[in-house]
C-alpha positions in Angstrom: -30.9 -46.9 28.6 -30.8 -46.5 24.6 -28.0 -47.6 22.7 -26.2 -45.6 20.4 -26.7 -47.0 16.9 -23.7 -47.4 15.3 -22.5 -46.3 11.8 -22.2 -48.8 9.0 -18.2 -49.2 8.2 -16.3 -48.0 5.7 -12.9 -48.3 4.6 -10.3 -45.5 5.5 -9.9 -44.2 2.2 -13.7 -43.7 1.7 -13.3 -41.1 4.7 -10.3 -39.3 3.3 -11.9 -39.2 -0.2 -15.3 -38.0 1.6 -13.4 -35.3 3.7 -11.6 -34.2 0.6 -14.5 -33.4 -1.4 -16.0 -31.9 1.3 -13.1 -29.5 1.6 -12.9 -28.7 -2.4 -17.0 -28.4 -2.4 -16.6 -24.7 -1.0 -17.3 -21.9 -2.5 -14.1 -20.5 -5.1 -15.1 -17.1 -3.5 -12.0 -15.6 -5.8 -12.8 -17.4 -8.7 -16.9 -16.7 -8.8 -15.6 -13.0 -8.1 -12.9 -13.0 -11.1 -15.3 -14.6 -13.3 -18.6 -12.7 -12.5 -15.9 -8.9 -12.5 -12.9 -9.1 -13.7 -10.2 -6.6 -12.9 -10.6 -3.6 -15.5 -8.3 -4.0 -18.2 -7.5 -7.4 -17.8 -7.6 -9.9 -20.7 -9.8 -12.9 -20.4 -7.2 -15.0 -21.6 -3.7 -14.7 -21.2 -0.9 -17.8 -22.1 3.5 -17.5 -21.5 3.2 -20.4 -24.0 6.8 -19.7 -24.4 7.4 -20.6 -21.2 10.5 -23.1 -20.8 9.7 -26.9 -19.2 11.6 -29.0 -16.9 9.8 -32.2 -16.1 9.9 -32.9 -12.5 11.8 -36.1 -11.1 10.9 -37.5 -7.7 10.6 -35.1 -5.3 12.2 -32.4 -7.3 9.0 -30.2 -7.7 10.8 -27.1 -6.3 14.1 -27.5 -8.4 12.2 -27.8 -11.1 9.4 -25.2 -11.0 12.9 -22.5 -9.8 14.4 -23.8 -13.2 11.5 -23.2 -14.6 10.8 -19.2 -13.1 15.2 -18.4 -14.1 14.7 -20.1 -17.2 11.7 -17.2 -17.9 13.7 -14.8 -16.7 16.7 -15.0 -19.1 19.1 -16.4 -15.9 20.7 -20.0 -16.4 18.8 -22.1 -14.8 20.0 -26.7 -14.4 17.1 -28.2 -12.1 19.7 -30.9 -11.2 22.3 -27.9 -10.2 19.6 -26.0 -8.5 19.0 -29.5 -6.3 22.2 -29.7 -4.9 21.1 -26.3 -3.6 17.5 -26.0 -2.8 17.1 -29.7 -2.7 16.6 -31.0 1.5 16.8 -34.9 1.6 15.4 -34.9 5.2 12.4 -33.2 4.2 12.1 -34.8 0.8 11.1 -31.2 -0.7 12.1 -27.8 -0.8 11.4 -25.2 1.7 9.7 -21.8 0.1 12.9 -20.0 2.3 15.2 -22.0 0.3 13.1 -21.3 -3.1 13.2 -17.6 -2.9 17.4 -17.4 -1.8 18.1 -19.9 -4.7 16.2 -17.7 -6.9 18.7 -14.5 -5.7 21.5 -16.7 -5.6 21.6 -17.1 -9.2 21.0 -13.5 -10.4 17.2 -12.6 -10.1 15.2 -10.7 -8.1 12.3 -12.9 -6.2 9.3 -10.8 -4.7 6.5 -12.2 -2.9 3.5 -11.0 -4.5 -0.1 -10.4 -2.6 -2.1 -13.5 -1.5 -5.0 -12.8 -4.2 -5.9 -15.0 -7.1 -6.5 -11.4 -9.2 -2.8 -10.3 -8.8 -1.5 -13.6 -10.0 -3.7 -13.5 -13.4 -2.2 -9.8 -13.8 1.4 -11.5 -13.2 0.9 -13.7 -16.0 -0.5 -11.1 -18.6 2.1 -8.8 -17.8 4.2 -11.9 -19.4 5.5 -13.2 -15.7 5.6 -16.6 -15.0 4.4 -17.3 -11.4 5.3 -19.9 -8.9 3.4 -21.4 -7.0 2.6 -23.8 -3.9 -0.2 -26.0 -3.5 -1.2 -28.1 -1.0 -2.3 -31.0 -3.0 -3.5 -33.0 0.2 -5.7 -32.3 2.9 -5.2 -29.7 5.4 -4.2 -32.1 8.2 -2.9 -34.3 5.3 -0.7 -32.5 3.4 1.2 -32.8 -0.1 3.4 -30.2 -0.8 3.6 -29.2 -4.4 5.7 -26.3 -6.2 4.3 -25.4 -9.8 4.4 -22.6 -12.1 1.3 -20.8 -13.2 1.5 -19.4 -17.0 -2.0 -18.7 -17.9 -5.5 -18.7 -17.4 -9.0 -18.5 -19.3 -11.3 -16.8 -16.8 -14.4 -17.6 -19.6 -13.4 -21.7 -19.3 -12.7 -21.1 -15.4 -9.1 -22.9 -16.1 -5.8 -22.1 -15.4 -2.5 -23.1 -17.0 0.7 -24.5 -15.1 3.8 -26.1 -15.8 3.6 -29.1 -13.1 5.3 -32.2 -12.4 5.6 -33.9 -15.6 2.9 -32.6 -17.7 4.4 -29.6 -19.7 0.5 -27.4 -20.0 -1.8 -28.8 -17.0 -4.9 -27.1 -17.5 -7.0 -27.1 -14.1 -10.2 -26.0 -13.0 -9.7 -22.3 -11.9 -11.6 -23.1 -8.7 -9.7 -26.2 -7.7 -6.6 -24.0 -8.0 -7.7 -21.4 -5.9 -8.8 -24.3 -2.8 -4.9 -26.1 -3.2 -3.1 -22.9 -3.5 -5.3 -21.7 -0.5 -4.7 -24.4 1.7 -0.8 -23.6 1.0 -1.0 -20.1 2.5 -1.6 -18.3 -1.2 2.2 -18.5 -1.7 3.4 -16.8 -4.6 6.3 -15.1 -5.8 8.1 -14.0 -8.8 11.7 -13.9 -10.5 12.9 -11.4 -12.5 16.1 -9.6 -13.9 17.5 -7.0 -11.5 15.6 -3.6 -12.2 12.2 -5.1 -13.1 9.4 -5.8 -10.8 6.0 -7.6 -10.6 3.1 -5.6 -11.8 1.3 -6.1 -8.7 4.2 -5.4 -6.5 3.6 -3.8 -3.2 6.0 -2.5 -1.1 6.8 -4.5 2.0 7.9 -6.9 -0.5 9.9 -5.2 -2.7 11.9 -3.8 0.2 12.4 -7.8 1.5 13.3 -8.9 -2.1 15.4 -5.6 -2.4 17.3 -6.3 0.9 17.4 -10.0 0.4 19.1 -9.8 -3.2 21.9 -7.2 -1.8 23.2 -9.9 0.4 24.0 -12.1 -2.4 24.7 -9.8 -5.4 27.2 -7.8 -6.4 27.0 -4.2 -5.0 26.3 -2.7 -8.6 23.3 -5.0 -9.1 21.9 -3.8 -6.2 22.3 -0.3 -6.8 20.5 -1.1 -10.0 17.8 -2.9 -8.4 17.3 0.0 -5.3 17.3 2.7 -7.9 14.6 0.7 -9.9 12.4 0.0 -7.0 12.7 4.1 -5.7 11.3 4.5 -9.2 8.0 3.3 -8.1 8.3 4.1 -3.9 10.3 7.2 -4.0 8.9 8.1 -0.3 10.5 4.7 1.2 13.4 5.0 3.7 14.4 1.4 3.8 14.9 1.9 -0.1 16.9 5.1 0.1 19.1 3.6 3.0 19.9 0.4 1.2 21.0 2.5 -1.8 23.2 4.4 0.4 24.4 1.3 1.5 24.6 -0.6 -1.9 26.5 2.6 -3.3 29.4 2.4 -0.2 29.7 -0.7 -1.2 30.2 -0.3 -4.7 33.0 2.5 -4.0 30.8 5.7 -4.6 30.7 7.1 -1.4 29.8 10.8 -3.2 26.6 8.9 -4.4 25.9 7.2 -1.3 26.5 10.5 1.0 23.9 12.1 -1.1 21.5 8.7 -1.0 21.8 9.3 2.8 21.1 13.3 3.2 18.0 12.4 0.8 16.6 9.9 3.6 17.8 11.9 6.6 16.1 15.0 5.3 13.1 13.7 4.0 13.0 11.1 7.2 14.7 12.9 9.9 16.1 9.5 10.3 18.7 9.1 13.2 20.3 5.9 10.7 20.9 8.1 7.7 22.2 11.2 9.2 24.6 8.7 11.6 25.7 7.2 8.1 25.7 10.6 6.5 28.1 11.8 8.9 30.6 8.3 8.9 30.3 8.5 4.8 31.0 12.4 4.9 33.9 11.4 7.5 35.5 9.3 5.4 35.6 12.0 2.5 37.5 14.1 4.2 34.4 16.5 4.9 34.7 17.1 8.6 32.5 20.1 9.2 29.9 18.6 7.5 30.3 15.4 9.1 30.5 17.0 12.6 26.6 18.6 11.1 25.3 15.7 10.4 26.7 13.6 13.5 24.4 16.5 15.9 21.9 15.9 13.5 21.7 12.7 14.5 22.0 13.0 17.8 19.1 15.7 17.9 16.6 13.3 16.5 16.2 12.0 20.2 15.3 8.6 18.4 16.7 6.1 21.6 16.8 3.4 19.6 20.0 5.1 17.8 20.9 7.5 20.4 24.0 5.1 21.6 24.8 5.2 17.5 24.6 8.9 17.3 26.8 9.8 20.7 29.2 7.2 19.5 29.6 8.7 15.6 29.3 12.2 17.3 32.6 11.1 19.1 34.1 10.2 16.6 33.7 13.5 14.2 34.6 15.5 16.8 38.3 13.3 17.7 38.9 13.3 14.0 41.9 16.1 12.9 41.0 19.1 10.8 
């Protein structure tokens, strides 16, 4: 029987340099489609030159590029602060969990945006700084790497970032797309409470919304729930957690009527069960006993245990 020939040898990193290039020879399907057809009304070119730098240390990538995103935003921002905080020695690095909850710890409001190359260029014309991972490595190989993206030139095929130590690393628009790619297309945004990302959608904004009232005071998130009903006036989760946001702020008038807005325009079993507790507590009995059978007409199971319970309640209280 034949022998199999064998191959010639060659060194380990030969392989890993052979199976990188390999990986980064693909097509940039985002970035031939970006530079063949832009997005109408989008600039070609777009720089936040003003954009403050913290150089990274060792393994600080993600206290750094956080700085970096506050900074933007108008919020103090110390990467060595933000360490003590975001900072996992075990891990050497910073989780993108840990990223987005230091980001609402200190005042802003983080969103996730869309995995697309196209909503991240319209992030940075609209003046917001993005950050982002890479994966710097190889897919089974990995490097984890947190930057911040601040411009692009779609004519050059470059992009702009504020990365590790260099202040303005241009890179090749398609080798950004293949590292941020093999990274998931993680992306998000910080910004003041009442703004959002241009490219916003909502699933996102009700996760930033909800995540930032867990940390802020009540009257920020009121600010930031009306802001984001602006835009997604039809959401329930938005509506409820400015009901919420507004009991907790000691306006239960406002949150009462934040309430018979989303049990109304939801027939929501949660809002007219709140509705009736908030009206309860104002002294409004008949109403509240209304709104309790409300609730408990919706037939939704999931809060018919809720509803009997609140119904209870309304009808024990004195009149």
């Amino acid at each position: 029987m034949r022998g199999r020939s064998l191959a010639p040898w060659r060194p380990l990193w030969w392989t890993a340099l052979l199976v990188w290039l390999l990986a980064t020879a693909g097509c940039a399907v985002q970035t031939q489609a970006l530079r063949e057809r832009p997005p109408e009304g989008l600039p070609r070119v777009a720089e936040i030159g003003a954009t403050p730098f913290f150089p990274q240390t060792a393994y600080q990538c993600g206290p750094a590029a956080l700085a970096t995103a506050l900074a933007a935003a108008g919020l103090p921002a110390e990467p060595e602060a933000l360490a003590q905080q975001v900072f996992l020695p075990a891990r050497t690095g910073t989780l993108q969990i840990e990223m987005i909850a230091g980001a609402r710890r200190h005042g802003a409001v983080a969103t996730r945006l869309p995995g697309t190359l196209a909503a991240l260029l319209k992030e940075v014309q609209a003046g917001h700084p993005v950050v982002v991972l890479q994966n710097l490595g190889l897919s089974w190989a990995p490097r984890w790497h947190y930057a911040v993206l601040v411009g692009y030139d779609i004519d050059a095929g470059d992009v702009v970032l504020r990365s590790g130590t260099t202040r303005r690393q241009v890179m090749a628009m398609r080798t950004f797309e293949h590292t941020w790619n093999r990274a998931g297309g993680w992306a998000f945004v910080a910004l003041p409470p009442g703004r959002w990302p241009v490219t916003a959608q909502e699933p996102a904004v009700v996760e930033a919304s909800v995540g930032f009232e867990r940390v802020a005071p009540p009257a920020q998130a009121v600010a930031v729930y009306r802001s984001a009903l602006a835009r997604w006036p039809d959401s329930l989760s938005l509506q409820m957690g400015l009901g919420n946001s507004l009991h907790a702020a000691g306006d239960k008038p406002g949150a009462a009527d934040s309430f018979r807005a989303a049990a109304r325009g939801h027939r929501s079993a949660a809002a007219w069960i709140n509705l009736a507790s908030t009206l309860l507590e104002l002294g409004s009995a008949d109403a509240a006993l209304a709104a309790a059978r409300e609730a408990v007409a919706t037939g939704d199971a999931a809060w018919q245990a809720q509803a009997d319970a609140v119904l209870r309640q309304v009808l024990s209280a004195p009149r």
